[in-house]
C-alpha positions in Angstrom: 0.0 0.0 0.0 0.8 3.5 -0.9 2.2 5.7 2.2 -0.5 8.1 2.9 1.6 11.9 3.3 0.7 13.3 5.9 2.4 17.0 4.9 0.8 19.3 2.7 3.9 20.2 0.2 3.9 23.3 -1.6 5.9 23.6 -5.1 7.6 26.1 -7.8 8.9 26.2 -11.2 12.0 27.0 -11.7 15.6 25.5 -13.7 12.4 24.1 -16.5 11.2 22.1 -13.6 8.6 21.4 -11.1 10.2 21.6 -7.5 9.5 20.8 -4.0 9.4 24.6 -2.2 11.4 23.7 1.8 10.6 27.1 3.3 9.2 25.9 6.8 10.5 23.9 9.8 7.5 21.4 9.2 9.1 20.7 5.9 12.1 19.8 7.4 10.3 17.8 10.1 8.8 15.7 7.2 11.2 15.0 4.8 10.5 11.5 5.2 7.4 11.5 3.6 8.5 13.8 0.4 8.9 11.1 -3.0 12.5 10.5 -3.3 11.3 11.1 -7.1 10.9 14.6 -6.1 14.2 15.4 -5.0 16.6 17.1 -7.3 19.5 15.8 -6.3 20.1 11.9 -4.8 23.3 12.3 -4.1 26.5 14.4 -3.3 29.8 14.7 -2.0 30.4 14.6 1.5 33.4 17.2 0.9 35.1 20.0 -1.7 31.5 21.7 -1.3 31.0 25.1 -0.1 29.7 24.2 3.1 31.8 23.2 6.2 33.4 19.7 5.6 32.6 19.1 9.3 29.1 19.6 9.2 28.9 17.2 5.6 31.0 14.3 7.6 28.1 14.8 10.4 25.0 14.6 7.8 26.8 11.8 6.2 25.5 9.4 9.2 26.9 6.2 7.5 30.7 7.8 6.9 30.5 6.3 3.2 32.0 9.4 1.8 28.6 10.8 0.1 25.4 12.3 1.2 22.2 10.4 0.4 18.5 11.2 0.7 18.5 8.5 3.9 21.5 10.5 5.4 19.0 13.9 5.2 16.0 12.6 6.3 18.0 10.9 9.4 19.8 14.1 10.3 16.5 16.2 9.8 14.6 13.7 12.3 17.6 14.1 14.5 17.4 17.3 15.0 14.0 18.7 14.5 13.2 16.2 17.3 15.7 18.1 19.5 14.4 21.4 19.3 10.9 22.6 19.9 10.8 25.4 17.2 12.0 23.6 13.8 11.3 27.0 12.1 14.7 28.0 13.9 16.7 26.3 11.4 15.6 28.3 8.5 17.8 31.0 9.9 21.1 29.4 9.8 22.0 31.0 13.2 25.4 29.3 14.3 24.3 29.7 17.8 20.9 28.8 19.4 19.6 29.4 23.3 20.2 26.1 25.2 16.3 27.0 26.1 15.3 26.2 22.9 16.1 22.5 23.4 13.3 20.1 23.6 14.3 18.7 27.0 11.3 16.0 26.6 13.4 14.2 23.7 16.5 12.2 24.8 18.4 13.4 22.4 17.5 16.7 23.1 18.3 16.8 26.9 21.4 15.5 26.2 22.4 17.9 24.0 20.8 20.6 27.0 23.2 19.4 29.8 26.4 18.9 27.8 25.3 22.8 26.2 25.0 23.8 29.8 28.3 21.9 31.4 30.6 23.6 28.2 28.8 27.0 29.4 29.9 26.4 32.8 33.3 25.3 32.4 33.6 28.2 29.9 32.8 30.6 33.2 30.3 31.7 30.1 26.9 33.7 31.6 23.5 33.4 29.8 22.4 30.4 27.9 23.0 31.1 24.3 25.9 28.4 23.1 27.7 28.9 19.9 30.2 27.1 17.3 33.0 29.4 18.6 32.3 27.7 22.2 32.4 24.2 21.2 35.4 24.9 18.4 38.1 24.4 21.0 37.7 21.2 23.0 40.6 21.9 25.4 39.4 25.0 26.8 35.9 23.6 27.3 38.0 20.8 29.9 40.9 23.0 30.7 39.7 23.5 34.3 38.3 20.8 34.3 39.1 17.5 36.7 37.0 14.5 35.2 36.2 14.9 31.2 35.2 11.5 30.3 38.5 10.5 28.5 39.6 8.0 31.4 42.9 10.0 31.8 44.0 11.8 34.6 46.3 15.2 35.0 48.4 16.8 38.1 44.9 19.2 38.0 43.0 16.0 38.8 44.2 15.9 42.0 44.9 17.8 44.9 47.0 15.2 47.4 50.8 16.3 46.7 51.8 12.4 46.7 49.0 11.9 43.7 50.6 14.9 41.9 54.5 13.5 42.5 53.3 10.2 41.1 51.6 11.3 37.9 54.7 13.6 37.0 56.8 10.7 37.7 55.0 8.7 35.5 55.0 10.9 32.4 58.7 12.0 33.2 59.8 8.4 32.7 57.3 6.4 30.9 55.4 9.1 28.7 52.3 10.5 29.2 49.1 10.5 26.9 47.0 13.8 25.8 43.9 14.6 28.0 40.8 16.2 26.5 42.0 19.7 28.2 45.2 19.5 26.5 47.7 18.4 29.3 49.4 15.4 29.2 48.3 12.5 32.0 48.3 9.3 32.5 45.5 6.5 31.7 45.2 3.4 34.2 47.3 1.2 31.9 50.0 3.7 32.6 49.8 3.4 35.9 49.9 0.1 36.3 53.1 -0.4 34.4 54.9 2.5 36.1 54.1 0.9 39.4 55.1 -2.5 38.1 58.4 -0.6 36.6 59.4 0.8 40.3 58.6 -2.7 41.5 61.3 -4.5 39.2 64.2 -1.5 39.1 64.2 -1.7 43.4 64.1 -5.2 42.9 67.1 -5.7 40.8 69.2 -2.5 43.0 68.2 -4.9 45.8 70.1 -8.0 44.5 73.2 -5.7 43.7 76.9 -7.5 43.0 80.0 -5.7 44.2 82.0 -4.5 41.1 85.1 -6.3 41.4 87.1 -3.1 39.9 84.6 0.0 42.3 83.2 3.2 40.1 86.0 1.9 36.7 84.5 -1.7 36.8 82.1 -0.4 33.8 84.9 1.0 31.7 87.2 -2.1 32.4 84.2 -4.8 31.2 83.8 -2.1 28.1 87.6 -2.4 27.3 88.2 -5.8 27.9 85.2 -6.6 25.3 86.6 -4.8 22.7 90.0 -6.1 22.9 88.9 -9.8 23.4 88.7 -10.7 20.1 92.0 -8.9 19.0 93.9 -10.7 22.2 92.5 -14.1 20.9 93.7 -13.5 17.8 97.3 -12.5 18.9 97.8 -15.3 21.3 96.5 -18.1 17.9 99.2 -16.3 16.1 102.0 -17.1 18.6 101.1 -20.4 18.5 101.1 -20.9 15.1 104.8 -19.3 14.9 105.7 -21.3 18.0 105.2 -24.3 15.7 106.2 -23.2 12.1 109.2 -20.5 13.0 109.2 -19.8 9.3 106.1 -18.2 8.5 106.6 -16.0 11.6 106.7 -13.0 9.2 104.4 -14.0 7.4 101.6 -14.2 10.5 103.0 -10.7 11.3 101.8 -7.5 10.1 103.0 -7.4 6.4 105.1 -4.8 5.6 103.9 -4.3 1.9 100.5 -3.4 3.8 102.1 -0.4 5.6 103.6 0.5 2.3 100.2 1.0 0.3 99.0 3.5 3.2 101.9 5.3 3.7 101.5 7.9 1.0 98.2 8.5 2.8 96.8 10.5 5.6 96.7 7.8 8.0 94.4 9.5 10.2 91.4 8.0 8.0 93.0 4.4 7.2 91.9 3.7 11.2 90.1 0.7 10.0 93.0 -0.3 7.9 95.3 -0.4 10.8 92.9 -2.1 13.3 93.3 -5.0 11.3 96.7 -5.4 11.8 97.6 -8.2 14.8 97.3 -6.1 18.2 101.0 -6.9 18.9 104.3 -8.3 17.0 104.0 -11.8 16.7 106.4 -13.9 18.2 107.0 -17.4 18.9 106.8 -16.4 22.9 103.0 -17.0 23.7 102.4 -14.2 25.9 102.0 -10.5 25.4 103.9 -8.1 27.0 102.6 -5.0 28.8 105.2 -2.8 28.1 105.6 -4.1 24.1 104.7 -1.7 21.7 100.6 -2.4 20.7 99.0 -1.4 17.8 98.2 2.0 17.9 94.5 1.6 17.3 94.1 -0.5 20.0 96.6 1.2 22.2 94.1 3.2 24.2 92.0 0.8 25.1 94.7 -1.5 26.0 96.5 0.7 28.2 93.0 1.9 30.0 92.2 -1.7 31.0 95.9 -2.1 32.6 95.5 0.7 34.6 92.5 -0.8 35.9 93.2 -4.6 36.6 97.1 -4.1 37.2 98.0 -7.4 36.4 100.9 -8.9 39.0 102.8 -10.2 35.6 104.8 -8.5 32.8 103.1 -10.4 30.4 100.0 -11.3 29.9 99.3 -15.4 29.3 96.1 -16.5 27.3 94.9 -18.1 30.5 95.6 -14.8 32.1 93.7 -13.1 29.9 90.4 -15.3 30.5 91.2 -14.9 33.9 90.5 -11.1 34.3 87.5 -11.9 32.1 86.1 -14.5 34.7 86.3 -11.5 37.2 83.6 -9.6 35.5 81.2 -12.9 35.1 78.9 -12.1 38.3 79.1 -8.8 38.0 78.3 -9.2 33.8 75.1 -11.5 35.3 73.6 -9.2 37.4 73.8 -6.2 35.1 72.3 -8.2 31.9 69.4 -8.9 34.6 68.5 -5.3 35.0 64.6 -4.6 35.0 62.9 -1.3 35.0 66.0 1.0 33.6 62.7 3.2 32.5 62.8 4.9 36.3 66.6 4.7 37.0 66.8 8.1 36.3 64.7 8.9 39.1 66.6 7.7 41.3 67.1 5.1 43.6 65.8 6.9 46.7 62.8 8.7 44.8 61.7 5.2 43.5 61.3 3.7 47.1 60.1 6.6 48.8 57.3 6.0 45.7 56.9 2.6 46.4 56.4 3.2 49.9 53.9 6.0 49.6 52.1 3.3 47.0 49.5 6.1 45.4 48.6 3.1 42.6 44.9 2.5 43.8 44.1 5.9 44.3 45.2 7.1 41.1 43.3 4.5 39.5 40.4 5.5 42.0 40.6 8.7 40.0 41.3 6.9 36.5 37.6 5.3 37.0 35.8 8.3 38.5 36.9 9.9 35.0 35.9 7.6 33.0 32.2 7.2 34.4 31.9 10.7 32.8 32.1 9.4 29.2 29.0 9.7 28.1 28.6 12.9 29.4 31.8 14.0 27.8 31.1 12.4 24.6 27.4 14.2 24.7 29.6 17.2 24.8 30.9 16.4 21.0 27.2 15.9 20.3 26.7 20.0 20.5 29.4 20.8 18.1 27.6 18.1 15.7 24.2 20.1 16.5 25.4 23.7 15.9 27.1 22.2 12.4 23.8 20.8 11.6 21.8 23.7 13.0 23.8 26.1 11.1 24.0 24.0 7.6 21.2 21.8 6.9 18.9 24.2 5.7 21.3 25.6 3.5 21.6 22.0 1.9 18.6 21.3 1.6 18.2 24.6 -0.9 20.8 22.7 -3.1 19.8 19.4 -2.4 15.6 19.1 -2.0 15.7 22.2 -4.7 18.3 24.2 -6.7 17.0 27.5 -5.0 19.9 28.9 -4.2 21.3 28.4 -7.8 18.5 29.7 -9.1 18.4 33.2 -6.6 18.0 36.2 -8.0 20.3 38.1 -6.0 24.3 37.5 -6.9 25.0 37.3 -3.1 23.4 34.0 -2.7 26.0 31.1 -4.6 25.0 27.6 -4.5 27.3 25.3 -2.8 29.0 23.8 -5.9 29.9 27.6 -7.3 33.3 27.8 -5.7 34.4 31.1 -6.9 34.6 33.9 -9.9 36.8 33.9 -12.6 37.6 36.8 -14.6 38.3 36.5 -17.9 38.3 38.8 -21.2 36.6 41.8 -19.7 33.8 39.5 -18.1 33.7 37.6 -14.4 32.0 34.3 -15.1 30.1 33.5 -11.8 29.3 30.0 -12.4 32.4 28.1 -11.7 33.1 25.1 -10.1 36.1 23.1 -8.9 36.8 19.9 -11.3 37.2 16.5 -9.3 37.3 13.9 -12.3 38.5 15.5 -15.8 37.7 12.0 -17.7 34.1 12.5 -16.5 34.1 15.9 -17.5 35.6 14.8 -20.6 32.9 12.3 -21.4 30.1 14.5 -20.4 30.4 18.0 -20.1 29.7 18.8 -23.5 26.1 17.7 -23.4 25.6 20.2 -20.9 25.6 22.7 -23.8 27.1 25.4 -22.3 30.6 27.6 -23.3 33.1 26.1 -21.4 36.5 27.2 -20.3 38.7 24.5 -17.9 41.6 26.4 -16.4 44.4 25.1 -14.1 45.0 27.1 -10.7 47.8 28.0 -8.8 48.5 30.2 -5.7 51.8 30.4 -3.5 49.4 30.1 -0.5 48.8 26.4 -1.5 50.7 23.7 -2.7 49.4 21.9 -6.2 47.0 23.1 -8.4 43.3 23.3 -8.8 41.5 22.4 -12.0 38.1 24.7 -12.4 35.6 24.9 -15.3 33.7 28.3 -16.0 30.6 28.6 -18.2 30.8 31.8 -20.2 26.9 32.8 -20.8 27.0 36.6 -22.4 29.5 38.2 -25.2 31.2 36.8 -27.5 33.9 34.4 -27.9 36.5 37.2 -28.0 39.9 36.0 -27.4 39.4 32.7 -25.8 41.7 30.3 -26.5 43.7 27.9 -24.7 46.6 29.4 -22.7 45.5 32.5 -22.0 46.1 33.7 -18.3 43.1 34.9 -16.5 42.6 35.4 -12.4 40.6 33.3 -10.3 39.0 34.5 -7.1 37.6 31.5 -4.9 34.5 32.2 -2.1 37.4 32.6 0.8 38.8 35.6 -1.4 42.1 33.7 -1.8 43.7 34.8 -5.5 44.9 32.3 -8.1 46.7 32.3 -11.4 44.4 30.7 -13.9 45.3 29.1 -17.3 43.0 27.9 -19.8 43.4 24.1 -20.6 40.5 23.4 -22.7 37.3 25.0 -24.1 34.0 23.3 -24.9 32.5 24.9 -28.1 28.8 26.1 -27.4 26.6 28.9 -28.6 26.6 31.4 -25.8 24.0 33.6 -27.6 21.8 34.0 -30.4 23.7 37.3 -31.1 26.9 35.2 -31.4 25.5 32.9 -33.5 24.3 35.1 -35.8 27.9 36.2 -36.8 29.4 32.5 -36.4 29.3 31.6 -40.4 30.9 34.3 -41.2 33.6 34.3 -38.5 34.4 30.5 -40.1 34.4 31.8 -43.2 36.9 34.5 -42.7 38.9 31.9 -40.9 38.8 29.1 -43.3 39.6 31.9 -46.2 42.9 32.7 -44.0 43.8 29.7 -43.6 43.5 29.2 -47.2 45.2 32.2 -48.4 47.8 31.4 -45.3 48.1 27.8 -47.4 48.5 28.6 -50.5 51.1 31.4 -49.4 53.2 28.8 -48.2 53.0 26.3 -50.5 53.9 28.7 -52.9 56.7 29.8 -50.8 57.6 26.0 -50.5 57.8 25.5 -54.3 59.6 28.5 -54.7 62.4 27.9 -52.4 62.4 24.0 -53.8 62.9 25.2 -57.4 65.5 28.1 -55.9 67.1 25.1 -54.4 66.8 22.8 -57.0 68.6 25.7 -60.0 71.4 26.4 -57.2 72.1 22.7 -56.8 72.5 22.3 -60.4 74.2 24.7 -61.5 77.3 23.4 -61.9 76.2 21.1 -64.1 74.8 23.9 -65.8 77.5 26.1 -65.9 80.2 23.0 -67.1 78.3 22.7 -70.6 79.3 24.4 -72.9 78.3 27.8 -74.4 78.2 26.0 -77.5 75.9 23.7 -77.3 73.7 26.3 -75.6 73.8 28.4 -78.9 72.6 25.3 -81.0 69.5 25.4 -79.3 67.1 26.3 -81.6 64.7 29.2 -81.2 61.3 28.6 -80.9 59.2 30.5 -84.1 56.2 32.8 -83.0 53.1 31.2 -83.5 50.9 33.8 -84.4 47.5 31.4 -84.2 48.3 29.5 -80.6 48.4 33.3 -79.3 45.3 34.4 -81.1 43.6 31.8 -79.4 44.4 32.6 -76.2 43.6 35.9 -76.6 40.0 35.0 -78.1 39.7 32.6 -75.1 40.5 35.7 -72.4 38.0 37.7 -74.3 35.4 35.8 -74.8 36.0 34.8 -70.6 35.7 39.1 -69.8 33.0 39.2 -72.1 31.1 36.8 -70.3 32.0 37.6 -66.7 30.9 41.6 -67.3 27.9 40.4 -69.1 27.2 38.4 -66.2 27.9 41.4 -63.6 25.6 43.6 -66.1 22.7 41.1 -65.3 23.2 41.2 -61.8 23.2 45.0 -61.4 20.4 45.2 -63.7 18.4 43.0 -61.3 19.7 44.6 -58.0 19.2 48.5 -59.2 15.5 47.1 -61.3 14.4 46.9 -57.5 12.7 49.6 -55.3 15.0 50.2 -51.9 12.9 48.3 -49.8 12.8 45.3 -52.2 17.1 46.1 -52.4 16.6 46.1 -48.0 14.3 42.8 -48.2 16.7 41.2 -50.4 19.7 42.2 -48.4 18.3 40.6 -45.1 16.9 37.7 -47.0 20.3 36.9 -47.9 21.8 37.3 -44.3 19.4 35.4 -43.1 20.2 32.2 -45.5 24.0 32.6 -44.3 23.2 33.2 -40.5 19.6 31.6 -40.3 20.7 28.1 -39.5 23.3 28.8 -37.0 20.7 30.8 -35.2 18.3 28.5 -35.1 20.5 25.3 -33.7 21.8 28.3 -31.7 18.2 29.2 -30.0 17.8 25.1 -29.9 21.0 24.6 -28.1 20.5 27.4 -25.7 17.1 26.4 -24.6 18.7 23.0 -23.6 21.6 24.4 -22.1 21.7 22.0 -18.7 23.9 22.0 -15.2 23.1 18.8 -14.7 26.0 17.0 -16.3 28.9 19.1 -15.3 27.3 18.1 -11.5 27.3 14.7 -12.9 30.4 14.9 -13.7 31.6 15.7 -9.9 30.4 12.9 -8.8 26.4 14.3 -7.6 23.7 12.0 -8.5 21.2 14.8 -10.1 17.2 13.7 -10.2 15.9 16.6 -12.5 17.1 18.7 -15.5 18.5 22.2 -14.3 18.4 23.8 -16.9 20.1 27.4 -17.9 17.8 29.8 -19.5 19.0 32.9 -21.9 17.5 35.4 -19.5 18.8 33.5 -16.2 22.4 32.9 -18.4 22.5 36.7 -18.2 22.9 36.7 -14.5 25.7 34.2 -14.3 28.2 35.9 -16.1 29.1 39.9 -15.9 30.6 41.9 -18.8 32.3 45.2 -18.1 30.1 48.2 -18.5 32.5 51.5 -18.6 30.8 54.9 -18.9 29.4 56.7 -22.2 32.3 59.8 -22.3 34.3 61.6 -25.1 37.9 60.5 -24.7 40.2 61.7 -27.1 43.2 59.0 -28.0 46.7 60.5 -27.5 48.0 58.1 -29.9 45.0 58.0 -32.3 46.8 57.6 -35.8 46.0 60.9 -37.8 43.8 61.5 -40.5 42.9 63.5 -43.3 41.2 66.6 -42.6 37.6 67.2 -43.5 37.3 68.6 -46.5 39.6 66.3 -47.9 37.7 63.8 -46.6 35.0 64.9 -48.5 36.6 65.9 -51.8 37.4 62.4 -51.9 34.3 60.7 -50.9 32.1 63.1 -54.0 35.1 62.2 -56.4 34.9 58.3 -55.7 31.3 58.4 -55.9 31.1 60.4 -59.1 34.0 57.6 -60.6 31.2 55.0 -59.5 28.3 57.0 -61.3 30.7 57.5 -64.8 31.4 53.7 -64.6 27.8 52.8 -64.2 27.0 55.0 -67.1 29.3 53.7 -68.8 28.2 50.3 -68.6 25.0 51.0 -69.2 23.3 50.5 -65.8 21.9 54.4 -65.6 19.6 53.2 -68.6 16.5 53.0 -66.2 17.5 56.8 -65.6 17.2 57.4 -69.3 20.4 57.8 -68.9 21.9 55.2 -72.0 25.5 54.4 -72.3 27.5 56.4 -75.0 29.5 53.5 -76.2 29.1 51.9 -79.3 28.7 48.6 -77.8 25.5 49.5 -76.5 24.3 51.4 -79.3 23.9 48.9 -82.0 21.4 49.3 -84.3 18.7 46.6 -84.0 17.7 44.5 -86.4 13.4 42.9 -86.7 12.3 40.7 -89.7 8.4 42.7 -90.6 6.2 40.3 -92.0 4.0 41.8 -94.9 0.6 41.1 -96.6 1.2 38.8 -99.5 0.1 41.3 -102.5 2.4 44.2 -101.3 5.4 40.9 -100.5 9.1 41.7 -101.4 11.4 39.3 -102.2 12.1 36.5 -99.7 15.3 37.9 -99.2 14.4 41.2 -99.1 14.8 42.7 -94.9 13.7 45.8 -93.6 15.6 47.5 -91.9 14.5 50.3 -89.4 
C-alpha cells in the first residue's frame, strides 16, 4: 500500500522544472514523507563543497563518503526532534539558546546538559551556546578534573603524593593527551609504572660488588673490545711457536704499511685495526710494556691501569682470567629490569613505592571515565550547531536548486566555488573539477561555453582544475593558454590558465555572426596555405637551380647556342587571346545582369533582399543556436563531480545573463593620445564626391543608368537593332528582301 503523506507540500517552477518549495520547519520535520522522485539531487559529496566539511561528515550518518537522501531525512529527524521550534533552522543562526532545546526528547536533553556543562566550564553567563564555544575542545575541559576521556592530570588531584606520582610517571614512561590538552596518565600507565618501580628496586636490591669500584664499567667495556683482538694474537704465537718460518708471514705485512703510507693515515683507522694487536712472536704471551697497535693502544693501556696485572706479560689463561672476574658482575647487570625509572633515582623510587598512590590514582582513573557519556554528549553540541547552522542551506541545493536559481548575486550555490575573470567579463558559475575523464565524457552535453583552467596560488601547494561557463559576449579571445585570475569564495587569489574550451553557442547574437567568422577563418587559412605552398615550391625550385648549377655552368656555351629558337606562333596566341576575351566578355555580361536586377528593385525590395540573404547565411546557425540554448543544462557538469542529479536544471538565456558579468565603462568623449592621424575634413570629402562620381561615370558607362534614361554612350550598347516585318502577300518583297529600321 501506498504511504498516505501526511504534509501538505507546496511547489515552484524553476531550472524548467517542477520543484518541492522547503521554506518551513514542518518541511524539514517531514522529509520523510516527500517522493525521493521529487528530489533534485540523490546524491552528493560529502566534501570539496561550499559548506563546512565538518558539518557534511556529520550529515553523512553512515561515513560512506557521500550524502544520500536517507542521510538527510536521518539528520533532519535528529534534529527537528531536539528542538521545539523547527522554524529556527531556517535561519542558519550558528548559535541557538540552550532553552530552545526540547528537554522532553532524549536526544534533546542530552544535548541541554552537555550545552550547559561547556557554558559552565567556559565561566560563560547566559544560555546562548555557539560554534566558537564548542570549536576548541581543550578550553571547554581545561579546568576541568573528570572529562570522560579516562585519563588523569596533576589538575586531577589535589593530594601532593597523587601529583608527585603522575609527573613521575609521564617524566619516565610518557604521558598521553587529556581532553583539556595536558598530558596524563591513563590506568594502563599506571599500572606499568608501578610495576616498573617494582622490578628497578628489585634488581638495586640484589646488587653484586663491582670487582674493579666506580672503573669496573669501563674495564668490562675495554676488555670486550679487545677480546677478540687478544685471541687473535695469542692463535698467532702459537702458530709461529710451531712453524718458526712463517713468523713474518703471521705478522703485520710490511707491503701493507707501504700501500698507506702515502696516505693521511688518520682516515686508514680501520685499515690499521686490522693489523695483529702486537708483533707476533714465537713467545706466547704478550707483554705489557711491548709496543701495541696504535689503534688498540688506548683501550689497551685503559684496561691495565685498571686490573694491574701482577705479571709483565700477559698469558692466554691470564687473559680469561680477568675476564672471569667480570662474570657475576656481567650477570647481574644483563638482569636489570625497569631502567625506564633509573633516572629517578634510587631513593625517589622507594620513597614512591612506599607511599604506594597506585589504587588511588586509579580511584581517580575510573571516576573519570564514568563521565564518558557525558563528555562524549559534549561532542554531540558541536555536531548540532554544524547541523543547525548547515542543513537548511543543503537542503536549498539538495531538495531544490533555489539557491542556484536566486535572484540576488550574493546568494551562490554550494558547488559555485568562486569567480573567474576573464576577457573583460567575471564568469560566476564556476566550479572546482574533481574527475576531468568525467568531465571529458560528459560536459559537452551540458551545452554550455566552457573554459577548464588550471589554478595555482603560493598560499597552497598543487594546483586546482576549475571549469567556468561563459553565458554573455562573445567568444572574444578565448583560447587555450590564455592567463586569467581566479578568485575562490574565501577571497584567496589564483593564477588561472585555460586548458580546454567546450565549443557552445553562448548567444543567439553570437550565432548570428558564427558563419561568417568560419568563413573568414577558413579563407585565411586558405590564403595562409596557398602562401606557403607557394613559398615552398619557390624555395624547392630556388634550391633545386642552385644545386645544379654546376652542371649547368660545365656545358658548354656552344651547345647552348645550337638550341634552336622557338618560331612565334601567331595562331596558338590568337587563341588565347580570343579565349580571355570571350572569358571578360562573359563575366561583365554576367555582372551587367546582376546590377540590372539589384538597381530594377525599389530600396525596400534592395533592404528585403539584403536581409533575406543574411538570413540564408546566419539563419541556421541561429536556429541550432536558439535550440542549443534552450537545452543548455547543469546537470552534467554536477554529474560529472560525482552528484547524482534527479531533475534537468536547466540554464535559461534570460537566467544565463545573471551568471556571467561583462564590463560596462561609462558613455564619455575621450580623445586617444596616440590615435593615428587622418585627413582633414574637406579632404575627406573631396574624396568621398570624387569616388562616388567615378562609380556614377562607370555605371553609365556600362550601361546600368539606362532606367535613368540615362543610356550608355559606347558603341557597344548602341547597335542598331535589327526585326524581320512580315508583310501582306500582294504588297510581299522578295524572300530575301529585310527591312531595316
Amino acid at each position: 500500500m501506498a504511504k498516505k503523506n501526511k504534509h501538505s507540500w507546496s511547489f515552484e517552477n524553476i531550472g524548467g522544472s517542477t520543484r518541492v518549495k522547503i521554506t518551513t520547519g514542518a518541511d524539514i520535520a517531514h522529509l520523510d514523507e516527500l517522493d525521493p522522485k521529487m528530489w533534485t539531487v540523490l546524491s552528493c559529496p560529502a566534501k570539496g563543497l561550499e559548506i563546512d566539511d565538518k558539518s557534511l561528515q556529520y550529515m553523512d550518518t553512515d561515513s560512506d563518503g557521500k550524502i544520500r537522501v536517507n542521510d538527510i531525512v536521518a539528520t533532519a529527524k535528529w534534529i527537528t526532534s531536539a528542538i521545539k521550534n523547527a522554524d529556527l533552522l531556517i535561519k542558519g543562526d550558528d548559535h541557538i539558546d540552550i532553552d530552545q532545546l526540547n528537554i522532553e526528547d532524549a536526544n534533546g536533553k542530552k544535548l541541554y546538559n552537555s550545552a550547559k556543562q561547556i557554558l559552565a566550564n567556559l565561566n560563560k553567563e547566559g544560555s546562548v551556546i555557539s560554534l566558537a564555544d564548542t570549536a576548541d575542545s581543550a578550553a571547554i575541559f581545561a579546568k576541568t578534573r573528570f572529562n570522560g576521556d579516562g585519563i588523569i592530570t596533576e589538575l586531577t588531584t589535589n593530594d601532593l603524593d597523587e601529583k608527585a606520582a603522575i609527573a613521575a610517571a609521564i617524566a619516565t614512561l610518557g604521558g598521553v593527551a587529556d581532553r583539556s590538552g595536558d598530558n596524563g596518565v591513563n590506568a594502563e600507565l599506571i599500572e606499568k609504572f608501578y610495576q616498573t618501580l617494582a622490578d628497578y628496586a628489585a634488581w638495586q636490591a640484589a646488587t653484586v660488588e663491582a670487582p674493579y669500584g666506580a672503573d669496573t664499567d669501563k674495564a668490562i667495556e675495554a676488555y670486550n673490545a679487545l677480546d677478540s683482538k687478544v685471541k687473535d694474537y695469542f692463535v698467532r704465537a702459537k702458530l709461529a711457536s710451531f712453524s718458526p718460518e712463517s713468523t713474518a708471514k703471521l705478522d703485520v705485512q710490511t707491503a701493507l704499511i707501504e700501500a698507506i703510507s702515502a696516505d693521511n693515515l688518520t682516515g686508514k683507522t680501520d685499515e690499521i685495526a686490522s693489523y695483529p694487536i702486537a708483533r707476533i712472536t714465537d713467545k706466547q704471551e704478550l707483554d705489557i710494556d711491548a709496543p701495541i697497535n696504535p689503534a688498540w693502544a688506548a683501550q689497551f693501556n685503559t684496561l691495565m691501569a685498571i686490573v694491574k696485572p701482577a705479571e709483565k706479560a700477559i698469558t692466554e689463561a691470564s687473559w680469561a682470567a680477568i675476564g672471569t672476574t667480570f662474570a657475576t658482575y656481567n650477570t647481574w647487570k644483563a638482569a636489570k629490569k625497569g631502567a625506564e625509572v633509573e633516572s629517578l633515582g634510587i631513593d625517589t623510587v622507594k620513597k614512591l613505592l612506599a607511599d604506594d598512590k597506585k589504587q588511588a590514582l586509579l580511584t581517580l582513573i575510573a571516576q573519570d571515565a564514568a563521565l564518558k557519556e557525558e563528555a562524549e554528549s559534549i561532542d554531540m553540541v558541536d555536531k548540532f550547531l554544524h547541523v543547525y547552522r548547515d542543513l537548511y542551506r543543503l537542503l536549498r541545493n539538495f531538495v531544490t536548486f533555489h539557491d542556484f536559481y536566486d535572484k540576488s548575486k550574493k546568494v551562490n550555490a554550494i558547488f559555485q566555488n568562486g569567480r573567474l575573470i576573464i576577457d573583460q567579463r567575471e564568469c560566476r558559475m564556476c566550479m572546482e573539477v574533481s574527475d576531468m575523464a568525467k568531465h571529458n565524457s560528459s560536459a559537452a552535453t551540458s551545452g554550455m561555453y566552457l573554459v577548464y583552467c588550471d589554478c595555482t596560488t603560493k598560499s597552497k601547494p598543487g594546483k586546482i582544475t576549475i571549469v567556468a561557463t561563459v553565458t554573455v559576449g562573445d567568444i572574444g579571445d578565448l583560447i587555450v593558454g590564455k592567463n586569467a585570475i581566479y578568485y575562490d569564495n574565501k577571497g584567496l587569489v589564483w593564477d588561472a590558465v585555460i586548458t580546454k574550451i567546450i565549443d557552445n553557442p553562448i548567444s543567439v547574437g553570437q550565432a548570428f555572426w558564427s558563419p561568417y567568422r568560419r568563413m573568414a577563418t577558413t579563407i585565411e587559412n586558405l590564403i595562409s596555405k596557398n602562401a606557403a605552398d607557394k613559398d615552398a615550391a619557390m624555395m624547392k625550385d630556388v634550391n633545386a637551380k642552385i644545386n645544379a648549377a654546376p652542371a649547368t655552368t660545365a656545358a658548354p656555351a656552344a651547345d647552348a647556342a645550337k638550341a634552336p629558337a622557338q618560331p612565334f606562333d601567331i595562331g596558338k596566341f590568337a587563341g588565347i587571346f580570343a579565349a580571355l576575351g570571350m572569358a571578360v566578355g562573359m563575366i561583365g555580361t554576367a555582372l551587367t545582369s546582376i546590377f540590372k536586377g539589384i538597381f530594377a528593385l525599389k530600396w525596400w525590395q534592395l533592404i528585403a533582399a539584403f536581409v533575406g540573404i543574411m538570413l540564408v547565411i546566419s539563419g541556421p546557425a541561429m536556429v541550432m543556436a536558439w535550440l542549443k540554448l534552450r537545452r543548455r543544462n547543469i546537470a552534467p557538469l554536477l554529474n560529472a563531480n560525482g552528484w547524482a542529479v534527479n531533475a534537468a536544471s536547466k540554464i535559461s538565456i534570460p537566467f544565463g545573463e545573471t551568471l556571467t558579468d561583462i564590463a560596462k565603462f561609462p558613455k564619455l568623449k575621450l580623445k586617444d593620445p596616440y590615435a593615428k592621424k587622418g585627413l582633414a575634413p574637406w579632404k575627406k570629402w573631396c574624396i568621398s564626391l570624387l569616388t562616388l562620381a567615378v562609380v556614377i561615370v562607370a555605371l553609365w558607362l556600362v550601361n546600368l543608368l539606362s532606367w535613368a534614361k540615362l543610356p550608355s554612350p559606347l558603341p557597344f550598347f548602341n547597335k542598331e537593332k535589327v526585326e524581320v516585318v512580315e508583310t501582306p502577300a500582294a504588297e510581299a518583297a522578295p524572300a530575301d528582301t529585310l527591312a531595316v529600321q
